[in-house]
C-alpha positions in Angstrom: 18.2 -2.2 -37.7 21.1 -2.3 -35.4 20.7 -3.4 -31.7 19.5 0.4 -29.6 22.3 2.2 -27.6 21.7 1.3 -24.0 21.2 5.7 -23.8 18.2 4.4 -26.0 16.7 2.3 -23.7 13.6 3.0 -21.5 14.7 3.9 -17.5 13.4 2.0 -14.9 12.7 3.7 -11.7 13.0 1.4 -8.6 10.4 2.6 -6.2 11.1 1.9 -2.5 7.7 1.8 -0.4 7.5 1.7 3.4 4.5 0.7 5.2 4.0 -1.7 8.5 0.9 -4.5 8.3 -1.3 -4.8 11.7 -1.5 -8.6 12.9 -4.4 -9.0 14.9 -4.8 -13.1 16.0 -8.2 -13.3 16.7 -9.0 -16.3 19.6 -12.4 -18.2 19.7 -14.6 -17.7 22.7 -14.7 -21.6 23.1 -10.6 -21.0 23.7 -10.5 -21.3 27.6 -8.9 -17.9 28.6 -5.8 -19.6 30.2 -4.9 -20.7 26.9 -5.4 -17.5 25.0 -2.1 -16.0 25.5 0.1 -19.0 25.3 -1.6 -20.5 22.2 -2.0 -16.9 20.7 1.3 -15.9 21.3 3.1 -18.8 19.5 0.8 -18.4 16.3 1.5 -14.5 16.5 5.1 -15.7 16.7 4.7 -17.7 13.3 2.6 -15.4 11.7 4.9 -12.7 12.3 8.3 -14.2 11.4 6.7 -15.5 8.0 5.9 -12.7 6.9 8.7 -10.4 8.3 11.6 -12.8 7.1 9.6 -15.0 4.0 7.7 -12.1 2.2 10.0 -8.8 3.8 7.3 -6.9 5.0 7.1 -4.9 8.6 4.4 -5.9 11.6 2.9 -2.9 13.4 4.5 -4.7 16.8 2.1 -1.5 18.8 -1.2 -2.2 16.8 -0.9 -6.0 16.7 -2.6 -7.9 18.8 -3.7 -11.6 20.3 -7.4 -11.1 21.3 -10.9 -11.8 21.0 -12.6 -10.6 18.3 -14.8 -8.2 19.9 -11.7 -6.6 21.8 -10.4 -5.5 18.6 -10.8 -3.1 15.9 -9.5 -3.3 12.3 -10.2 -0.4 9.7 -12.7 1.4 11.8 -14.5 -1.5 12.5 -15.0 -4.3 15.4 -17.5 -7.5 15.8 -19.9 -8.2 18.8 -19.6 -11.0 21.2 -22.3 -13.1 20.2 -22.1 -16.7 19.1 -22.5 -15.9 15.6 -20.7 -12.3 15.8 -21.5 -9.6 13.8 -19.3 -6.5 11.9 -20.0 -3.6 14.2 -18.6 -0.1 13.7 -15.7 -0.2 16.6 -16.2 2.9 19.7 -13.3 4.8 18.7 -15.0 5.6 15.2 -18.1 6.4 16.8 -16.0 9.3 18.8 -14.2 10.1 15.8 -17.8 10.8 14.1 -19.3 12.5 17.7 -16.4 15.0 17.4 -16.3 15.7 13.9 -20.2 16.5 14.6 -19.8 19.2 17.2 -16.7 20.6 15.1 -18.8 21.0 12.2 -21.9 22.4 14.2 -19.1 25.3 16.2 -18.1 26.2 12.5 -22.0 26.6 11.7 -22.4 29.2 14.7 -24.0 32.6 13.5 -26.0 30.8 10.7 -29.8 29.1 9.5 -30.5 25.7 10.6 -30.7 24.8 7.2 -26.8 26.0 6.1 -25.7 24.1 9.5 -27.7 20.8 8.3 -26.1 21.3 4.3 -22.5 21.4 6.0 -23.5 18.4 8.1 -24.8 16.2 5.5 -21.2 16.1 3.3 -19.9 14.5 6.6 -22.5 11.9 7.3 -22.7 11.3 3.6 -19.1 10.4 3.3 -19.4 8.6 7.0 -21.8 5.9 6.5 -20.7 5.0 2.8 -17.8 3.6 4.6 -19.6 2.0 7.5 -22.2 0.9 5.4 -20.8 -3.0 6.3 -22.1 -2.6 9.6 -24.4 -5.2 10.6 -25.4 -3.5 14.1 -28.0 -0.8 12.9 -29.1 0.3 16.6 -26.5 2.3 16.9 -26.9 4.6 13.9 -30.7 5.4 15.4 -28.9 6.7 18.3 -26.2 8.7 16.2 -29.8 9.7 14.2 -31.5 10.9 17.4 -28.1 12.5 18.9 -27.6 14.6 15.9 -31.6 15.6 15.6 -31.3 16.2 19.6 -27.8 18.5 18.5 -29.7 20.7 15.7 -32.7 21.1 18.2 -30.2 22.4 20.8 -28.7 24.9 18.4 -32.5 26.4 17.6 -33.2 26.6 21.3 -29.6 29.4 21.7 -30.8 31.1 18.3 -33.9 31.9 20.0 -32.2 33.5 23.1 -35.2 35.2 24.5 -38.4 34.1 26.2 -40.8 35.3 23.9 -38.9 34.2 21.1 -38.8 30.5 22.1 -42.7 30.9 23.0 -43.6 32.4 19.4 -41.5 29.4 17.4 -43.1 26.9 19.0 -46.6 28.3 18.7 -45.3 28.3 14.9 -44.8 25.0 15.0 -47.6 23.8 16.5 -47.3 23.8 20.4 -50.1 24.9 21.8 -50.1 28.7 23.7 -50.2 27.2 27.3 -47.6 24.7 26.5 -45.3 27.1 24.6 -44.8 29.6 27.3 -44.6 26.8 30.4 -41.5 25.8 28.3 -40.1 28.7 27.1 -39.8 29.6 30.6 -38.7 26.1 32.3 -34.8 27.7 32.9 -33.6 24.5 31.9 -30.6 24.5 29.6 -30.3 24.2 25.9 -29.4 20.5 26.0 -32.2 19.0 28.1 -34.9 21.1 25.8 -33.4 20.0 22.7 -34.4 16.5 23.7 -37.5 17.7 25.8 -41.4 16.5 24.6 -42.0 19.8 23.6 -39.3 21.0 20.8 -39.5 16.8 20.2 -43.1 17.8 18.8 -42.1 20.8 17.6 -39.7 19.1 15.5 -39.9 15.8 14.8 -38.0 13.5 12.4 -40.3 14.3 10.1 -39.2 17.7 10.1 -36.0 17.2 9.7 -36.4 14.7 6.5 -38.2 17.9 4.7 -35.0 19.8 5.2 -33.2 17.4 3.8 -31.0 15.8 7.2 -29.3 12.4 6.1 -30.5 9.7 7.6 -27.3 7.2 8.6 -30.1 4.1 9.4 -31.8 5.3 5.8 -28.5 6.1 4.2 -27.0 2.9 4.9 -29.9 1.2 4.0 -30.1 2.2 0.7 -26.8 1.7 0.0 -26.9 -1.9 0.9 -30.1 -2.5 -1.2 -28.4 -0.8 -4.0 -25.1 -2.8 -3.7 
């Protein structure tokens, strides 16, 4: 066999990426603060030209930083300031989540309890399997009871009238007295979806039997499972 025409040769395409790398230099609580920014700065300054001029690749000059740990967040999440910190899920995710929330809840308007909780759960699904590294779990019990306190608030404007709020809670177990003192306390959807009485009305409990994912329970069985 004869040496192949160059035309039969295999063509290589050269592929050109462009992407930027965030340097966050992370400084020691021990590190008196006076020393932080000088002593930061000059390792930033290393860090930076090494890996712009030695390996060619671009800092993120707006998302890098020289800062304590806990004044930072990387890939959704941030650490506490604690001796011996721990991975916490950073503020600016937690909003991200709160919003996506009430979006999701707006698009439910108009239907069951039960189809707003099925579009919900996708979202918290999908939310907590990446957040599942968090160490601090007190704040997915609030994001637990904020979202229970959210579904309760949308039963309370589905019931609209006064004697339809009386008759649901009798259903569920609020006693006749009780029922119609808050069916008619004129207090706003909000403050009765976290009031004593739609809180015994509907409980966690209630909520697990529909099927509601848990973030505390959801991340807890996916670190038991990992």
């Amino acid at each position: 066999m004869g040496k192949p025409a160059a035309t039969d040769r295999p063509r290589l395409t050269l592929l050109s990426h462009s992407f930027t790398l965030d340097c966050n230099i992370y400084v020691g609580s021990g590190v008196p603060a006076q020393c932080v920014g000088r002593s930061g700065e000059r390792i930033m300054q290393a860090v930076t030209a090494f890996l712009e001029q030695r390996l060619k690749l671009k800092v993120n000059a707006s998302k890098s930083a020289v800062a304590r740990p806990w004044e930072r967040k990387f890939l959704g999440y941030s650490m506490t300031w604690h001796k011996k910190p721990k991975l916490k899920i950073a503020e600016a995710s937690r909003k991200r989540l709160a919003e996506k929330i009430r979006a999701t809840l707006r698009k439910a308007r108009g239907q069951s309890l039960q189809q707003a909780i099925e579009r919900l759960n996708p979202v918290l699904r999908g939310w907590i399997a990446y957040f599942r590294l968090t160490e601090v779990k007190g704040v997915l019990e609030e994001f637990d009871g904020w979202i229970r306190r959210k579904l309760r608030t949308v039963l309370w404007r589905q019931w609209k009238r006064v004697y339809a709020r009386a008759k649901n809670l009798m259903r569920a177990g609020i006693d006749e007295v009780r029922a119609w003192r808050s069916a008619t306390n004129q207090r706003g959807p909000w403050w009765n979806g976290d009031a004593s009485h739609m809180n015994a009305a509907y409980p966690k409990s209630w909520f697990d039997r529909r099927g509601l994912v848990s973030l505390l329970e959801a991340r807890q069985r996916l670190t038991s499972a990992s």
